[in-house]
N, C-alpha and C positions, 0 to 999 in steps of 0.2 A: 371091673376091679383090676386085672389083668392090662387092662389094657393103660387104665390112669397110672399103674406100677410100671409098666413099660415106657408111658410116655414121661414118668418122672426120673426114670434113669436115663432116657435119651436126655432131658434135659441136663441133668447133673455131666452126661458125658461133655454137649456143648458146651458147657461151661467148664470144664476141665481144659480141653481143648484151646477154649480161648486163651484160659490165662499162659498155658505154653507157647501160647501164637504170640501172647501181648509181651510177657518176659524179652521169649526167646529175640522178639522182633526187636529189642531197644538193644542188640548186642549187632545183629546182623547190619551189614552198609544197606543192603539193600532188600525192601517187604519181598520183592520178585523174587527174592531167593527162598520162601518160604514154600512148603508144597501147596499149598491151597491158600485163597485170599479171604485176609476176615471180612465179616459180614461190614457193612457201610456203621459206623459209629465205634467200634471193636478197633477196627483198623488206625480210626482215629488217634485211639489211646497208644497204640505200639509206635508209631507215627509221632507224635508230640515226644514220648519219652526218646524217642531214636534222637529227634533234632533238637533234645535238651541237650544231650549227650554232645553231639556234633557242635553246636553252639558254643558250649563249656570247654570245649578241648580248644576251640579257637580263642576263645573269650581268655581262657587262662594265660594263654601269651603275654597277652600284655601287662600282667600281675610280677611282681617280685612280692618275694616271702619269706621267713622265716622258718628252715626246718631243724629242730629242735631231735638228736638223736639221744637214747640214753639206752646202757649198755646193761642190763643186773645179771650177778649170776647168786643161782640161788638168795632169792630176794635181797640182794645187796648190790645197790648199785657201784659198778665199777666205773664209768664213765659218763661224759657228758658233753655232747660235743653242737655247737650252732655254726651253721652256714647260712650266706644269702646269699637266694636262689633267682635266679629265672632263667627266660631260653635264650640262645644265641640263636644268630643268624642261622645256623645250622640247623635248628629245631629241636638241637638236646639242650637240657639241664645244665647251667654254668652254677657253681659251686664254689663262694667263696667262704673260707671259716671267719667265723667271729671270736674274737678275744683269745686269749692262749687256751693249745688245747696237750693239755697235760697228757702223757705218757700213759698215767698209773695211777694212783692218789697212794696217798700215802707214804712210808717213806723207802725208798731205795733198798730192796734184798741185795744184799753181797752173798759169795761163796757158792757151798753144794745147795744154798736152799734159796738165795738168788737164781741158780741156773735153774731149780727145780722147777721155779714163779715164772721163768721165762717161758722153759718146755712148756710147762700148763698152760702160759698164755699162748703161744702158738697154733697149740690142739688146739684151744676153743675157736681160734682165728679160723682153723681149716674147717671146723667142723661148719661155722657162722656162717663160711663163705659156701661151702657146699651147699646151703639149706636158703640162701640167698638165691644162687642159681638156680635151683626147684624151684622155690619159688616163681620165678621171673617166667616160668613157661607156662604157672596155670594166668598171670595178668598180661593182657586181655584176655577174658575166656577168648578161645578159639569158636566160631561158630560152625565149622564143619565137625569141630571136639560134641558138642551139644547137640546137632543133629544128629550124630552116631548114636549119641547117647540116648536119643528120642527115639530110632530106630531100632536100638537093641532093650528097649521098654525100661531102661537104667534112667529114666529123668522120672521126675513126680512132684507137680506141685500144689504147696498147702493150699486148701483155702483163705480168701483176704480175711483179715482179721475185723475189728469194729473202723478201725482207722486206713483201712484198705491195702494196709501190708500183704504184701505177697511171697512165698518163697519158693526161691526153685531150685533144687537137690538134685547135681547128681552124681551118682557113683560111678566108682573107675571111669571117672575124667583123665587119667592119664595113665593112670596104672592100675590093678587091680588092688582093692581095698581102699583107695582114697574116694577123697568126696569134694568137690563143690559145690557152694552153695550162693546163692546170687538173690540181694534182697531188694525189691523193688517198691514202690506206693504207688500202687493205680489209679488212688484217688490224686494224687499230683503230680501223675505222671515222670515219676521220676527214681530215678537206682538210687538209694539208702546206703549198702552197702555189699559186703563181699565175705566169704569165709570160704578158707581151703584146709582137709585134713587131711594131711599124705606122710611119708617119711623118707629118709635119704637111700640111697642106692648100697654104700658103702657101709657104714653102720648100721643102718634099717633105724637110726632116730626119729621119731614122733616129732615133727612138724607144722606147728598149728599159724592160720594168719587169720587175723581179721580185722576187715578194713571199713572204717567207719567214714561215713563220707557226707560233707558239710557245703550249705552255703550260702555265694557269698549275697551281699545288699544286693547286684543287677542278677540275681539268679542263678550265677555261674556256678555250677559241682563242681568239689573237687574230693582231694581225698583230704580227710581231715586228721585222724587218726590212723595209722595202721602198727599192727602189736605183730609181732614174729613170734613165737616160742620152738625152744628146741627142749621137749621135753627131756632125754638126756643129760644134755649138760646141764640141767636145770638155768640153762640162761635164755634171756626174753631180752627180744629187741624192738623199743617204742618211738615211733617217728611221732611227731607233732608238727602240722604243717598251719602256722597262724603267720598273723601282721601280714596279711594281702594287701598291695594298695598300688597303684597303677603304675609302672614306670616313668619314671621323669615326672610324678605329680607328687 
């Protein structure tokens, strides 16, 4: 009896095990970097999700699109702005806006409560722009960030679900109290999406992102959605990245 209980926790361990090895392995460049090699078929799986990844980040080049920005605070949208997008020779993001893009909606504050509408919109500006830069250091997760996290027992992940979702969680990713989380499908080998809970330096505002990720007809991932919130100012920042379709076709 003892021994079928033992040998069903060593199993539950392997399988633990794997799905750390399978997640973590579609973030790392290289399986070689992992401390032990998965078994022959396991490895497979981290292997196809790494070089959907790899594929989709090249693939995406050739794509122009549509990204759709919108600005709310406290459930009221203040803005709304579209660019077309793709890469330059350089490899960054060229960004052109579409159609006029309004200041402010609505109409024009004069005097002490114009200057007030300004001041307020400023804060929010600084506030946006802090929690945009935090941001930007949890995407890409870091894979030496998730080994740490591996090694100081801070990662854990769910079991797949009916449809073979996977999640991998982890804590003080960059600071103490924050979390990310990285969502994966093992049954199709591929990243779903992303969530990070952290807050700013300065205010210590609540932070939240998640990043919903789509795609396209030749397979390519991308990000589809991604939502910002800054609990605080009660304002939430929603990208919508659609209308992919090949340059010059």
């Amino acid at each position: 009896m003892k021994k079928e209980r033992m040998s069903e926790e060593k199993r539950m361990n392997v399988r633990k095990l794997f799905l750390i090895a399978l997640v973590v392995g579609c973030l790392v460049t290289s399986l070689a970097a992992q401390d032990a090699p998965a078994p022959e078929g396991q490895a497979d799986h981290a292997t196809a999700i790494k070089q959907s990844l790899q594929t989709s980040a090249a693939a995406i080049r050739q794509y122009e699109w549509v990204e759709t920005t919108v600005v709310s605070l406290k459930g009221e949208e203040k803005s709304r702005t579209q660019n077309s997008c793709l890469y330059g020779a350089d490899g960054k993001v060229q960004k052109t806006p579409i159609g006029e893009q309004p200041e402010s909606s609505g109409k024009k504050k004069r005097g002490l409560r114009g200057r007030a509408v300004k001041k307020k919109t400023a804060e929010i500006s600084d506030s946006a722009k802090e929690a945009v830069s935090l941001i930007k250091q949890y995407i890409p997760p870091d894979p030496a960030r998730i080994d740490a996290a591996k090694q100081a027992g801070k990662l854990s992940v769910t079991p797949p679900d009916a449809k073979g979702n996977v999640q991998l969680v982890i804590r003080d990713y960059l600071k103490e109290g924050d979390s990310v989380t990285i969502e994966v499908n093992a049954a199709a080998d591929k990243l779903t999406g992303m969530k990070v809970s952290t807050f700013t330096d300065k205010a210590k505002d609540t932070v939240g992102l998640n990043v919903a990720m789509g795609t396209l007809t030749d397979g390519t991932i991308y990000a589809e959605k991604i939502q910002l919130d800054i609990e605080a100012e009660k304002m939430a920042i929603a990208i919508d990245n659609s209308g992919y379709k090949k340059v010059g076709g």
